[in-house]
DRENLUMNU-33830 format. One record per residue: x, y, z of N, C-alpha, C in turn. Coordinates in steps of 0.001 Angstrom, whole numbers, padded with zeros to 6 digits, always signed. Layout:
BEGIN
XYZXYZXYZ;...
//
This chain:
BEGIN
+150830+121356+131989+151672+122297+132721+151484+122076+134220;+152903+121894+135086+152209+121986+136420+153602+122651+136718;+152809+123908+137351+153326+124484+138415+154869+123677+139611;+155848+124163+139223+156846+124046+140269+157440+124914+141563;+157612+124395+142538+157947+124784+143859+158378+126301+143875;+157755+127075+144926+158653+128536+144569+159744+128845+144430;+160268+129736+143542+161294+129653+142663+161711+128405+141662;+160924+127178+141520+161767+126234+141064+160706+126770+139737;+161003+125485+138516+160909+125576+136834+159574+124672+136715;+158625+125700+135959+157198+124834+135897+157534+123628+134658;+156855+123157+134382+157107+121703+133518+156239+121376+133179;+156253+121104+131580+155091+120501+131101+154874+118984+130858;+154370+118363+131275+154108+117016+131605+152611+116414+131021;+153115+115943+130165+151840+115175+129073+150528+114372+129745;+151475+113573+130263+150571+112461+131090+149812+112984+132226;+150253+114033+132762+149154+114863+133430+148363+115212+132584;+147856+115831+131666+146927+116854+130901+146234+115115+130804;+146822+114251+130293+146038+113203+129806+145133+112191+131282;+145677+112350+132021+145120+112070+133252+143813+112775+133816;+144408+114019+133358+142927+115185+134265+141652+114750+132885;+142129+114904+131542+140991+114683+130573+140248+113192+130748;+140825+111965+131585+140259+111102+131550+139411+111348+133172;+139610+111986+134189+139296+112232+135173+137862+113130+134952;+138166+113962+134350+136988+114818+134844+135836+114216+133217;+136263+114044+132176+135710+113212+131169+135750+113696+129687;+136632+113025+128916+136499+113586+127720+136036+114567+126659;+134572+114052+126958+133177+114712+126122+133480+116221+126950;+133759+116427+128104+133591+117667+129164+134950+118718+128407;+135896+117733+128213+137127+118651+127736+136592+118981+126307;+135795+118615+125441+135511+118902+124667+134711+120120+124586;+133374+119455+125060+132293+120745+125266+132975+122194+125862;+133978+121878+126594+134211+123393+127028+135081+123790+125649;+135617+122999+125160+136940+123824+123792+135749+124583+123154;+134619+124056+123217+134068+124510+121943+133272+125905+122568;+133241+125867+124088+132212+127179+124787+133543+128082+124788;+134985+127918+124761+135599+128764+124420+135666+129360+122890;+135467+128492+121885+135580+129107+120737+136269+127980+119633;+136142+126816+120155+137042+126006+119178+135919+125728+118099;+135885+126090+116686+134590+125743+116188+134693+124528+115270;+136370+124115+115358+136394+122417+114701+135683+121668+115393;+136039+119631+114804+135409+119551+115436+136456+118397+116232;+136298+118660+117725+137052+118314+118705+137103+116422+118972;+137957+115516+118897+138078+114749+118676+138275+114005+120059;+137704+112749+120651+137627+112764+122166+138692+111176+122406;+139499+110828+121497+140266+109409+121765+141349+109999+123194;+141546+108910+123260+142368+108827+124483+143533+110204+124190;+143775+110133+122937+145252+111436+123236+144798+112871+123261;+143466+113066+123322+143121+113980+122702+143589+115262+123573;+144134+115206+125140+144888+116144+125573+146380+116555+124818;+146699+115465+124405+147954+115426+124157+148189+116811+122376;+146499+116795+122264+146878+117893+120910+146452+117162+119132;+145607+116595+119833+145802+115585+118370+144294+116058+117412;+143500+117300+117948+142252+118074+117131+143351+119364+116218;+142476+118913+114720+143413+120506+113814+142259+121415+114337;+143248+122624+114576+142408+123777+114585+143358+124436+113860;+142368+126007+113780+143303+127142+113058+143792+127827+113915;+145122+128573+114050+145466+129802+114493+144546+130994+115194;+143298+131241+114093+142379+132107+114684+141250+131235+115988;+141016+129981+116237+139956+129764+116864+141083+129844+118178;+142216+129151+118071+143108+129524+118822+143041+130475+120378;+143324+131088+118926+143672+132950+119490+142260+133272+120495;+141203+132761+119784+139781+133101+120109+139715+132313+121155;+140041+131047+121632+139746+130510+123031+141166+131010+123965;+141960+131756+123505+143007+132390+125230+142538+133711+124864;+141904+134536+124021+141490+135942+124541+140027+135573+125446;+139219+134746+125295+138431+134297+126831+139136+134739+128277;+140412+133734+127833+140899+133700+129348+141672+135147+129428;+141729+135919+128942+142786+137172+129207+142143+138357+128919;+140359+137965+128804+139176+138955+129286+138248+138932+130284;+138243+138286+131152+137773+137833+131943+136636+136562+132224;+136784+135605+130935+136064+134471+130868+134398+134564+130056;+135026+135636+128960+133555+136069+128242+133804+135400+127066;+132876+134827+126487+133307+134373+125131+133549+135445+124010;+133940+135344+123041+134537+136227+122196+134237+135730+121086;+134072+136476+119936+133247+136484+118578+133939+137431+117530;+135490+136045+116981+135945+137127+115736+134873+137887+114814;+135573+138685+114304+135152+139581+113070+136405+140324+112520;+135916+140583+111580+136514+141599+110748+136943+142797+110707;+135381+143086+110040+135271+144741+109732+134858+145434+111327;+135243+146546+111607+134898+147509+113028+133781+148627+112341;+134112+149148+111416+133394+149765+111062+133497+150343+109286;+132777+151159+108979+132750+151371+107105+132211+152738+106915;+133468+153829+106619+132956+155217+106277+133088+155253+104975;+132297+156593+104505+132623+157245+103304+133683+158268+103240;+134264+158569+102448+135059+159647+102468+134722+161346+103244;+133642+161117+102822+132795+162062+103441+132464+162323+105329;+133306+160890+105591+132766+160927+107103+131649+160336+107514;+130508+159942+106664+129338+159247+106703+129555+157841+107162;+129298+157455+108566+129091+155631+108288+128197+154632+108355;+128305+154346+106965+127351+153410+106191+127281+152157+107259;+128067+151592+107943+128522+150576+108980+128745+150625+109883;+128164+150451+111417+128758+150310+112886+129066+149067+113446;+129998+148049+113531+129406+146687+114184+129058+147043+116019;+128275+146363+115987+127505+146259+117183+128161+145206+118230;+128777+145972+119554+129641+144282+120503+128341+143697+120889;+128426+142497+120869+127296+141494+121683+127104+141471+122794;+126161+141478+123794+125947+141194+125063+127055+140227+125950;+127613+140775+126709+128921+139738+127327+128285+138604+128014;+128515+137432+127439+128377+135991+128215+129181+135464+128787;+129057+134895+129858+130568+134360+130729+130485+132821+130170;+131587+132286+129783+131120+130953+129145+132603+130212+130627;+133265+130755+131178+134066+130622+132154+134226+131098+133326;+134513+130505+134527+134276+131259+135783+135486+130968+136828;+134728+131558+137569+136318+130811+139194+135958+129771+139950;+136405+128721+140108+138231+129147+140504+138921+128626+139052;+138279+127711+138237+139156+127151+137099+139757+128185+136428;+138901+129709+135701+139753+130465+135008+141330+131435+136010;+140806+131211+137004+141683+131845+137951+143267+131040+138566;+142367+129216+138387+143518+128374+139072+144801+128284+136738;+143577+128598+135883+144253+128596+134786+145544+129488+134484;+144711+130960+134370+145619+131890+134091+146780+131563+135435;+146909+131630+136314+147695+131020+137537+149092+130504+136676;+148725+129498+136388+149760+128332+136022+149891+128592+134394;+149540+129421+133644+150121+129433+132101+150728+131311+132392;+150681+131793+133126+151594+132406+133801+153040+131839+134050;+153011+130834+134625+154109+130283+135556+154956+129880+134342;+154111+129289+132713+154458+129083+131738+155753+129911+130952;+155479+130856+131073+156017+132268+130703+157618+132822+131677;+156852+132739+133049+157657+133669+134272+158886+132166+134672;+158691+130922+134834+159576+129566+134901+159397+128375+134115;+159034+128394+133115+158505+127386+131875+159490+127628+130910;+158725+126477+129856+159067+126826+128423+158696+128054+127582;+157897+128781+128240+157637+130467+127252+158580+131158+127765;+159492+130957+128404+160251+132295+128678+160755+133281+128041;+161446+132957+126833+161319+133259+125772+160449+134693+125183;+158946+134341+125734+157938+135212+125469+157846+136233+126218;+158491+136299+127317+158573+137528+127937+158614+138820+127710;+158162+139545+128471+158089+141240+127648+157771+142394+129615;+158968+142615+129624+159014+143338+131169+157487+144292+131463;+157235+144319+132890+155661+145093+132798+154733+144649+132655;+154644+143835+131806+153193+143247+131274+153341+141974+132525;+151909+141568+132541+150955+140717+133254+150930+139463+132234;+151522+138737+131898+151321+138056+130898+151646+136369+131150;+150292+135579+130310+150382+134308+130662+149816+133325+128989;+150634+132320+128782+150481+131214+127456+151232+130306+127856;+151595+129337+126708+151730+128337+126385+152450+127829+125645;+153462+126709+125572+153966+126583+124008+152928+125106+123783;+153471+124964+122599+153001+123682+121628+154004+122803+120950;+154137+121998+120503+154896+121166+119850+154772+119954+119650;+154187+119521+118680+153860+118444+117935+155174+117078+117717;+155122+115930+118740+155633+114943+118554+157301+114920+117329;+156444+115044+116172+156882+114735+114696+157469+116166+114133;+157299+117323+115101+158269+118555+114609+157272+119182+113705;+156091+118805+113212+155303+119937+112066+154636+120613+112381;+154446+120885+113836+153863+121901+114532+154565+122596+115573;+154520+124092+115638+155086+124867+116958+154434+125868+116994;+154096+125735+118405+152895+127285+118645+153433+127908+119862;+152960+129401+119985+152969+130288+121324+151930+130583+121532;+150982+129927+122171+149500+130747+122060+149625+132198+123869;+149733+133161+123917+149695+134006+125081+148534+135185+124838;+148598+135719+126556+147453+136928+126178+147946+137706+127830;+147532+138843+127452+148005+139830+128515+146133+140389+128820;+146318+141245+129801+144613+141885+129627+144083+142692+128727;+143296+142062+127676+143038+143011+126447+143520+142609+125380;+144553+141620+125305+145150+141843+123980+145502+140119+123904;+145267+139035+122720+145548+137941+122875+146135+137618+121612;+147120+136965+121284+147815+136425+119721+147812+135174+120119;+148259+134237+118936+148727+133001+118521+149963+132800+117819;+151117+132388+117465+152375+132032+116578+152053+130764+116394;+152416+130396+115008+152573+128874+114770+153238+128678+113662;+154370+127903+113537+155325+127886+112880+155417+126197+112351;+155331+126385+111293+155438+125164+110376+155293+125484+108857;+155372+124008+107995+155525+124477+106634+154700+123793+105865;+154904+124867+104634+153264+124226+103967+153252+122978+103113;+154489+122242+103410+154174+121196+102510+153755+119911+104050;+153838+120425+105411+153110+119842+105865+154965+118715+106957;+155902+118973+106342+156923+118278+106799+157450+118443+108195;+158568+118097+108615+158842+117858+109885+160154+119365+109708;+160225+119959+110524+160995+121339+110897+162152+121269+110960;+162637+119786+112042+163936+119958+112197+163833+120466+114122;+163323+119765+114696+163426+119789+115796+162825+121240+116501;+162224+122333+115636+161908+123489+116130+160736+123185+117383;+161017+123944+118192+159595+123919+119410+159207+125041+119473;+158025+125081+120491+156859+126294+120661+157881+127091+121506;+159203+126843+122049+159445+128238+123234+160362+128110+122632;+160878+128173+121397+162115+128711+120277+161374+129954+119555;+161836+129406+117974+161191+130335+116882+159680+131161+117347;+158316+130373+117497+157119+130784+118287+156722+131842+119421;+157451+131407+120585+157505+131915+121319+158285+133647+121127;+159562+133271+120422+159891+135020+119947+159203+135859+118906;+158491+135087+118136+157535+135428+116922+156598+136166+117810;+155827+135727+119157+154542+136230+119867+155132+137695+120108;+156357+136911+120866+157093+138148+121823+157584+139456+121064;+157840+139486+119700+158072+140782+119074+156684+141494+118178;+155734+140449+117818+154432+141230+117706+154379+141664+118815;+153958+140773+120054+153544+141672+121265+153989+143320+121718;+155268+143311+121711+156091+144153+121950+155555+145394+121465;+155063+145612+119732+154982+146461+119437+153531+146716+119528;+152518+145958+119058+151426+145882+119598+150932+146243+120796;+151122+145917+122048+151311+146689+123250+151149+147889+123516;+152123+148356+122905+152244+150032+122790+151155+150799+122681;+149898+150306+121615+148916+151272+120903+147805+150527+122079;+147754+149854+123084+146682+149811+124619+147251+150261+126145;+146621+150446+126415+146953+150325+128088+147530+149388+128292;+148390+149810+129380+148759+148307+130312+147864+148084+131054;+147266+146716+130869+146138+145881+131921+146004+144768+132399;+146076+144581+133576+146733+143587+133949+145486+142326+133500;+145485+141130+133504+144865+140105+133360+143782+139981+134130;+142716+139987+133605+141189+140233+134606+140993+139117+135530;+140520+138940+136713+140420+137669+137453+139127+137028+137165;+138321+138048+136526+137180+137367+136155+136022+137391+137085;+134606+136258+137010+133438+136659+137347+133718+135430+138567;+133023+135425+140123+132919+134864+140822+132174+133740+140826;+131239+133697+139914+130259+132538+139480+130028+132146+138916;+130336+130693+139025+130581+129976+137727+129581+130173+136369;+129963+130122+135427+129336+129902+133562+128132+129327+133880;+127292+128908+132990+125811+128118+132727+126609+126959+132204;+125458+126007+132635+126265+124849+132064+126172+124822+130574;+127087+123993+129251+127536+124205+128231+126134+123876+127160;+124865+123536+127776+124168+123326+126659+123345+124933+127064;+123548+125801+127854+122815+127010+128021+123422+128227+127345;+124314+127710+126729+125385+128660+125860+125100+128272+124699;+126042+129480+123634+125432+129225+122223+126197+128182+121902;+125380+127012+120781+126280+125973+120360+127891+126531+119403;+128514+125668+118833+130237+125721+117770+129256+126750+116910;+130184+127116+116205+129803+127695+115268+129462+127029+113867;+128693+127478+112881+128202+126800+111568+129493+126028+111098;+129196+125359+110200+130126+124940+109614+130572+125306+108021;+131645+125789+107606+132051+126521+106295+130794+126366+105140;+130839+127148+104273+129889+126903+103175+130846+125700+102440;+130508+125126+101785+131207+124136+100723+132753+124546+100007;+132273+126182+099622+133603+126465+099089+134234+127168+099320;+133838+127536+100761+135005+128083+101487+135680+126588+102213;+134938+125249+102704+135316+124496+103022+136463+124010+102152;+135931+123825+101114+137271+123292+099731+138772+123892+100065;+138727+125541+100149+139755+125941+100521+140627+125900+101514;+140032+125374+102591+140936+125048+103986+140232+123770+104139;+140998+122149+104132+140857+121294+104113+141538+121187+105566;+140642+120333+106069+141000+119519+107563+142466+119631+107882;+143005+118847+106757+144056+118150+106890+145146+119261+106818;+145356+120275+106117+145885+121569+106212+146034+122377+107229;+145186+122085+108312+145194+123002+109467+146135+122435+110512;+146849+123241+110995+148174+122500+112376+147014+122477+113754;+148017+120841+113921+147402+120990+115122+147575+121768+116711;+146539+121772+117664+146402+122761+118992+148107+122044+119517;+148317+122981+119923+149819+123025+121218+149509+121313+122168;+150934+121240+121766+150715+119616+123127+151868+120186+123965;+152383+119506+124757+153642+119772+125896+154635+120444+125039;+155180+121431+125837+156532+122376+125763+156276+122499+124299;
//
């Protein structure tokens, strides 16, 4: 994504993303996917900006609610809590100590420009008046992938649109079908938080990535069986 002239149309441009990942260094674009939350495992060949690691929907979701909390890492779950009928609860989950696994100026020069995504890009689409809101589309070469990954302050989703036998769509992209899929969850979703605008985050930079907690475990065997590699769509590439 780079940013276009005021008032002009931001643009997503491949060979940039693939330029900065060979610039600043592969292994680096990696290690950070994973201090955001990517808990596959991140693949470092030359395209690898271009979108070519499967992830799921949820790790997704889990590395742009980072950026649209102020650069803390974040730790799906489930359950919130477990009463009895009675009112008794057997269950509290406990939030974790906030770690900044992101800092300024990168989370600041980020949200910036996947903003611009939204407000003169290919998300336009995703728009929703009021809100503070900044993502991304996706779209896979070969048509079997389309994503909206966005997040406002507080609140972050994913869309991804493809089919399960794994085929090509028919030309669908991330700021078509995706992008309105985000935009009408959002919509209603919204409603039940505050409006908040997008946090700017902590002034000083993260620890470096081996002072953070490592990816996460890897599946038991048979939960692995059930979601095979190859089943999972891959992360958002250009528009």
């Amino acid at each position: 994504m780079i940013e276009g002239p005021a008032g002009g149309r931001s643009q997503s441009i491949n060979t940039v993303a693939a330029r900065v990942a060979d610039e600043v260094g592969r292994p680096a674009v990696a290690a950070t996917a994973r201090r955001l939350g990517i808990a596959s495992t991140v693949n470092t060949d030359p395209a690898m900006a271009l979108g070519t690691t499967l992830v799921s929907p949820l790790e997704m979701t889990t590395a742009y609610a980072v950026l649209g909390n102020g650069g803390y890492r974040v730790q799906p779950y489930g359950i919130e809590r477990i009463r009895t009928r009675a009112g008794v609860t057997l269950y509290q989950r406990k939030a974790p100590a906030p770690v900044s696994v992101v800092g300024n100026p990168p989370l600041s020069d980020l949200n910036r420009m996947l903003r611009t995504a939204i407000t003169s890009g290919t998300g336009a689409r995703a728009r929703i008046p009021g809100y503070d809101l900044a993502g991304k589309t996706g779209t896979t070469s070969d048509y079997k992938d389309a994503w909206f990954c966005g997040y406002t302050g507080g609140l972050a989703a994913c869309a991804w649109v493809g089919r399960d036998d794994n085929t090509p769509m028919g030309r669908i992209t991330g700021g078509g079908a995706p992008a309105e899929i985000w935009r009408g969850f959002m919509t209603t979703a919204l409603k039940r938080i505050p409006v908040i605008p997008i946090p700017a985050g902590p002034a000083v930079p993260p620890p470096p990535p081996e002072e953070v907690a490592p990816e996460a475990p890897p599946l038991e065997p048979a939960q692995a069986a059930e979601t095979p590699a190859q089943d999972l769509p891959r992360e958002p590439t250009g528009g």
